[in-house]
C-alpha distance (Angstrom), angle and dihedral (degrees) to the residues before:
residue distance angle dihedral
X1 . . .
X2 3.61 . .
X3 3.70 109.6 .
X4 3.59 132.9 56.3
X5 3.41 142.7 -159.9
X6 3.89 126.4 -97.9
X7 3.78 113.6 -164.7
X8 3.96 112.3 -156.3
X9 3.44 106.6 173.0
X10 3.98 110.7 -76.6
X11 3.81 100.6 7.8
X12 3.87 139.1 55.8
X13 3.82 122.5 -141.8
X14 3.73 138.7 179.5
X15 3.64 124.7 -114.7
X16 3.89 123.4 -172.9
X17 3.74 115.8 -117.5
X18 4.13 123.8 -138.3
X19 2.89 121.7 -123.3
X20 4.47 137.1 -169.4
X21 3.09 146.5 169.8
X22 4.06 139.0 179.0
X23 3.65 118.7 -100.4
X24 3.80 141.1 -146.9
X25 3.48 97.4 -88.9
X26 4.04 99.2 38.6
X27 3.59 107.6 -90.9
X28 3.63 127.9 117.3
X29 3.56 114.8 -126.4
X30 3.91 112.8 -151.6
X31 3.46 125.8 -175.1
X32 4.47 128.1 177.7
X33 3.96 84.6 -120.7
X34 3.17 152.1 -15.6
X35 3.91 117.1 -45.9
X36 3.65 115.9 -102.8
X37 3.83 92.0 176.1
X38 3.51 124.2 45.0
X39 3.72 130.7 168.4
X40 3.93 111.9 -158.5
X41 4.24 110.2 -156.8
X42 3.73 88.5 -168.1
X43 3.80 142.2 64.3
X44 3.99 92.3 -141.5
X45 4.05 82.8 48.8
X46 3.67 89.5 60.8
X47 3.27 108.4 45.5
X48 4.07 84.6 44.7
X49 3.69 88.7 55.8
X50 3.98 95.9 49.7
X51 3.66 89.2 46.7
X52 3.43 86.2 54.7
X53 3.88 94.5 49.1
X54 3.41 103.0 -113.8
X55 3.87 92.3 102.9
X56 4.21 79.9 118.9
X57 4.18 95.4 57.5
X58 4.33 89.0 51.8
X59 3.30 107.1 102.8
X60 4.14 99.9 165.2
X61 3.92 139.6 23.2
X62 3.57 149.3 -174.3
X63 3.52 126.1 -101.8
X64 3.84 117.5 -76.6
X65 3.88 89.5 27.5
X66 3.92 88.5 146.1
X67 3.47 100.9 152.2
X68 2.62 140.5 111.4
X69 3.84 89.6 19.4
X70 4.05 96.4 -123.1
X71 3.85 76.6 65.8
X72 3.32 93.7 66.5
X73 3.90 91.3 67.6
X74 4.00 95.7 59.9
X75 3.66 119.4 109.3
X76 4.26 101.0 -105.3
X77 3.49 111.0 -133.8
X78 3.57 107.6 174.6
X79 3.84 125.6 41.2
X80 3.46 118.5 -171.4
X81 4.02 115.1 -30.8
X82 3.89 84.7 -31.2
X83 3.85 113.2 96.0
X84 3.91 120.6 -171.7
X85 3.75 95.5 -125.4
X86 4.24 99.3 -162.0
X87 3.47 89.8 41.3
X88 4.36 92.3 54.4
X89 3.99 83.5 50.9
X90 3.68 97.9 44.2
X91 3.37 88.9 58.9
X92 4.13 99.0 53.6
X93 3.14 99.2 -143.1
X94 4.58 117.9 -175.8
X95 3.62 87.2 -153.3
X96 3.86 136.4 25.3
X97 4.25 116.2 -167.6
X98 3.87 101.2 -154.7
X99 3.66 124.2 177.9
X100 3.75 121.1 -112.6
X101 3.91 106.9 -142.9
X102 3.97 89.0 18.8
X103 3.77 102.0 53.4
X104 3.66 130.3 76.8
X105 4.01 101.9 -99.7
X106 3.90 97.2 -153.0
X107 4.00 88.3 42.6
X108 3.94 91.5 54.7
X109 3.46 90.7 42.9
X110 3.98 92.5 52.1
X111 4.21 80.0 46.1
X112 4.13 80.2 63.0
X113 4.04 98.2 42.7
X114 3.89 86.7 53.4
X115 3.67 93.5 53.8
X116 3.96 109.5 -100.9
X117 3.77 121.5 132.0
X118 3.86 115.3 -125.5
X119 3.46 135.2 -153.2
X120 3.93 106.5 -160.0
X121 4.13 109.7 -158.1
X122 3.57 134.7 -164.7
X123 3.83 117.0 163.4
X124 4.20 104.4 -164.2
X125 4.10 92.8 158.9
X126 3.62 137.8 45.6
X127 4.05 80.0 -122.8
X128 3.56 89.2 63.9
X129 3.90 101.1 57.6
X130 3.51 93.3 55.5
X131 3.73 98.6 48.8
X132 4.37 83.4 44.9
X133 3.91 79.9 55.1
X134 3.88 90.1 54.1
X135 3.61 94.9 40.1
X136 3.65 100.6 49.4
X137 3.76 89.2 48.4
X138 3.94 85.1 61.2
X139 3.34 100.2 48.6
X140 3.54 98.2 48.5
X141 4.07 95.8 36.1
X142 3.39 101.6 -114.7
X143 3.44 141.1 137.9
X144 3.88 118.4 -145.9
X145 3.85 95.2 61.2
X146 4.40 86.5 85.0
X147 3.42 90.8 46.5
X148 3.40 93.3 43.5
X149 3.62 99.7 51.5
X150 4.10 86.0 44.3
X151 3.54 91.4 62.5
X152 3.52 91.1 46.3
X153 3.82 99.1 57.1
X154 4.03 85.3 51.5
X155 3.68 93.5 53.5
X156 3.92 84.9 38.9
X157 3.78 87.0 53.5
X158 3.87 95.0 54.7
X159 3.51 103.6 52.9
X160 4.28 84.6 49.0
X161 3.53 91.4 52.9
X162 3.86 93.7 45.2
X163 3.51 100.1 47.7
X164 3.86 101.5 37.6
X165 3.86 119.8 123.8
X166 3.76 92.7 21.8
X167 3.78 122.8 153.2
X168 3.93 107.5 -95.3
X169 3.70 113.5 -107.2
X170 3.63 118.9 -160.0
X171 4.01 113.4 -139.2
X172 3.96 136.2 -168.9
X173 4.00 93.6 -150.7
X174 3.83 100.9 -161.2
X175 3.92 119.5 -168.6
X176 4.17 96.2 170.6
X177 3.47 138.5 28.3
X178 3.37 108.8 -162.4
X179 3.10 106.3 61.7
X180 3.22 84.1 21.4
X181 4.23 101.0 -124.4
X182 4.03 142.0 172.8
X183 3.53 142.6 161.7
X184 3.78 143.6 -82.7
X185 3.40 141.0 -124.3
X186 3.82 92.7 -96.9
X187 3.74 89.5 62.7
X188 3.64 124.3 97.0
X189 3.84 91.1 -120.1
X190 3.51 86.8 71.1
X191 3.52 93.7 56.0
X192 4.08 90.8 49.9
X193 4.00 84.4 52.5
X194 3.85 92.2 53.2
X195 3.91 93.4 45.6
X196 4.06 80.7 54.3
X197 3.66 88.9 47.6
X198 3.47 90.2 -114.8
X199 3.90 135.8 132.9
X200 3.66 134.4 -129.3
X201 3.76 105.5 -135.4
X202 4.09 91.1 -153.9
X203 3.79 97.7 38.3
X204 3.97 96.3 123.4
X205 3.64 92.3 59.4
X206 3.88 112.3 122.1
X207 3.98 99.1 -133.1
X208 4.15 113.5 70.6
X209 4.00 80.4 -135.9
X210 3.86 115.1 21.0
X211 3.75 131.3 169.4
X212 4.13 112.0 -114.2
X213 3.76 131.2 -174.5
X214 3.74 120.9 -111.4
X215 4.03 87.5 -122.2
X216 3.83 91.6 63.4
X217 4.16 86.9 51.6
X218 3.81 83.8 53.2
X219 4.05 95.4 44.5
X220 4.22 85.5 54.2
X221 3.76 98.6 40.0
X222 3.37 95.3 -162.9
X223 3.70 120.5 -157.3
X224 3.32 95.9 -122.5
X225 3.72 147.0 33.2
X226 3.94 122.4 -149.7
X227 3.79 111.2 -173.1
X228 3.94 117.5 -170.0
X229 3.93 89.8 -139.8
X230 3.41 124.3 91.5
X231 3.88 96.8 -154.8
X232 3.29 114.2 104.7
X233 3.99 95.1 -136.7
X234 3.87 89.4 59.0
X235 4.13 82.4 76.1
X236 3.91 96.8 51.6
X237 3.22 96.1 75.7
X238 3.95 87.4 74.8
X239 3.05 97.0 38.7
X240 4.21 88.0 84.9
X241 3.69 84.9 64.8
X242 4.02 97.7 76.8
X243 3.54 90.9 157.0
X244 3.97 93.4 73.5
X245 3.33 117.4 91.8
X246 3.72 100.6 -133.5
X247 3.68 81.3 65.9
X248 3.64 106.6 40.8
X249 4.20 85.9 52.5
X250 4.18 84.1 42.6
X251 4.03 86.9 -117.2
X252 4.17 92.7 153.1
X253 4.05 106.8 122.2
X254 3.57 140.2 164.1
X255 3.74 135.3 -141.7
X256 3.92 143.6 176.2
X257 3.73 108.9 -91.4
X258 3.52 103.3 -164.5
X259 3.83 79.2 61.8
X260 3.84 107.4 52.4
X261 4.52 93.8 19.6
X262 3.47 89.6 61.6
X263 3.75 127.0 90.9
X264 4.05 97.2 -142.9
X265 3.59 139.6 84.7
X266 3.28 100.7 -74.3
X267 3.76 92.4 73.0
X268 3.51 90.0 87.8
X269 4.04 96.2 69.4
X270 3.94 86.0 39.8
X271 4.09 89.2 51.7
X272 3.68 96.2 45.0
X273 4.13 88.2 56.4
X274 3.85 79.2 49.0
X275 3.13 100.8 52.6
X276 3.94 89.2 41.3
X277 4.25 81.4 66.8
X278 3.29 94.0 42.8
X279 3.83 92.9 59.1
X280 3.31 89.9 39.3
X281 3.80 89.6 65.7
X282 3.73 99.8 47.6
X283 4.40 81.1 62.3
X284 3.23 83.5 47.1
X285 3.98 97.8 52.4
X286 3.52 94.7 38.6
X287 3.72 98.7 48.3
X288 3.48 85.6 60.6
């Protein structure tokens, strides 16, 4: 797939093929073949790149890289925004996948002054994890990552089409408690709500995860209350508030996070439980 052959006469050789592609933040990213070594500073980065079969080329990962579970056996070398530098160069890698709003900025540029080529992600859209699918599959010469990101648009496709014209539910999507934080409307959680024809009550905040009070929860009353814990004494604390309407119409669920917070494919199984809640809720509203 990424070599071809150069016919001189008497003999055959192999010569590598380049290969690009555009990433998240504009740039084309060019490489002389197809990466052998790639370093992945971001869980959704990993499971995109095993999706896209080139779960064989990664040879590092950030922390909480726990899927697929083969990744869980890679040395981590970045945790958080804070990347371990001689480690990342140690292991040689021909292509390192960094997050955009995750990653360090000044370390990935200092990645760049010492020579490495980065890939900078940042899935906001469903749209966007399929073409990552595609164009990690070309830049590490594989295969799957088309096929992959096919069968993602279908499944994509199904929840649309079974969820469309749905009341709107409003929905206080909490991923902390203390402080007590969510997400914007720039995060891909906002795009699972919409597919469930739901609304994020704090979507036009500026930060893609920002601390808010529990009085400005109250002030929106949402409808619902989506809580990133699957324990059910993580919802209690809300329960004091009976004057909300998510829980007068008992609209307090949980879901897996690393399902539905995470920009790769995956986030279809965690929306569908989403948007199992959300319709859930409307009963809820209307039976009352």
């Amino acid at each position: 797939h990424t070599r071809y052959p150069l016919v001189t006469g008497v003999q055959t050789c192999a010569l590598p093929i380049s290969v690009s592609a555009i990433d998240d933040n504009g740039q084309r990213i060019s490489l002389p073949s197809a990466a052998k070594r790639i370093i992945s500073l971001a869980p959704h980065v990993t499971e995109l790149l095993y999706a896209a079969g080139a779960g064989p080329a990664v040879v590092g990962v950030s922390a909480w890289s726990d899927y697929p579970p083969p990744a869980q056996k890679l040395p981590v070398v970045a945790d958080g925004s804070r990347l371990d530098l001689e480690r990342i160069i140690n292991l040689k890698p021909d292509l390192v996948i960094a997050w955009k709003s995750g990653s360090s900025a000044r370390q990935v540029d200092r990645l760049r002054k010492l020579g490495l080529t980065v890939f900078e992600s940042e899935p906001h859209n469903f749209e966007d994890i399929a073409r990552s699918l595609e164009r990690f599959s070309i830049l590490a010469g594989t295969t799957e990552g088309k096929r992959a990101a096919t069968e993602f648009r279908k499944g994509l496709q199904h929840l649309r089409h079974q969820y469309a014209d749905r009341q709107k539910v409003s929905v206080f999507y909490q991923i902390w408690p203390s402080p007590l934080m969510t997400l914007n409307g720039k995060h891909m959680l906002s795009a699972a709500l919409r597919l469930c024809g739901a609304s994020n009550i704090f979507a036009n905040l500026t930060q893609l995860a920002p601390i808010v009070s529990t009085e400005s929860v109250v002030s929106a009353d949402p409808d619902a209350i989506i809580i990133t814990d699957e324990r059910s004494t993580a919802r209690d604390r809300w329960r004091s508030f009976t004057a909300l309407k998510a829980v007068r119409h008992e609209n307090l669920f949980s879901v897996n996070g690393s399902l539905i917070n995470r920009a790769g494919p995956r986030i279809l199984e965690g929306a569908a439980q989403l948007c199992e809640h959300i319709d859930t809720a409307r009963r809820h509203l209307i039976r009352d």
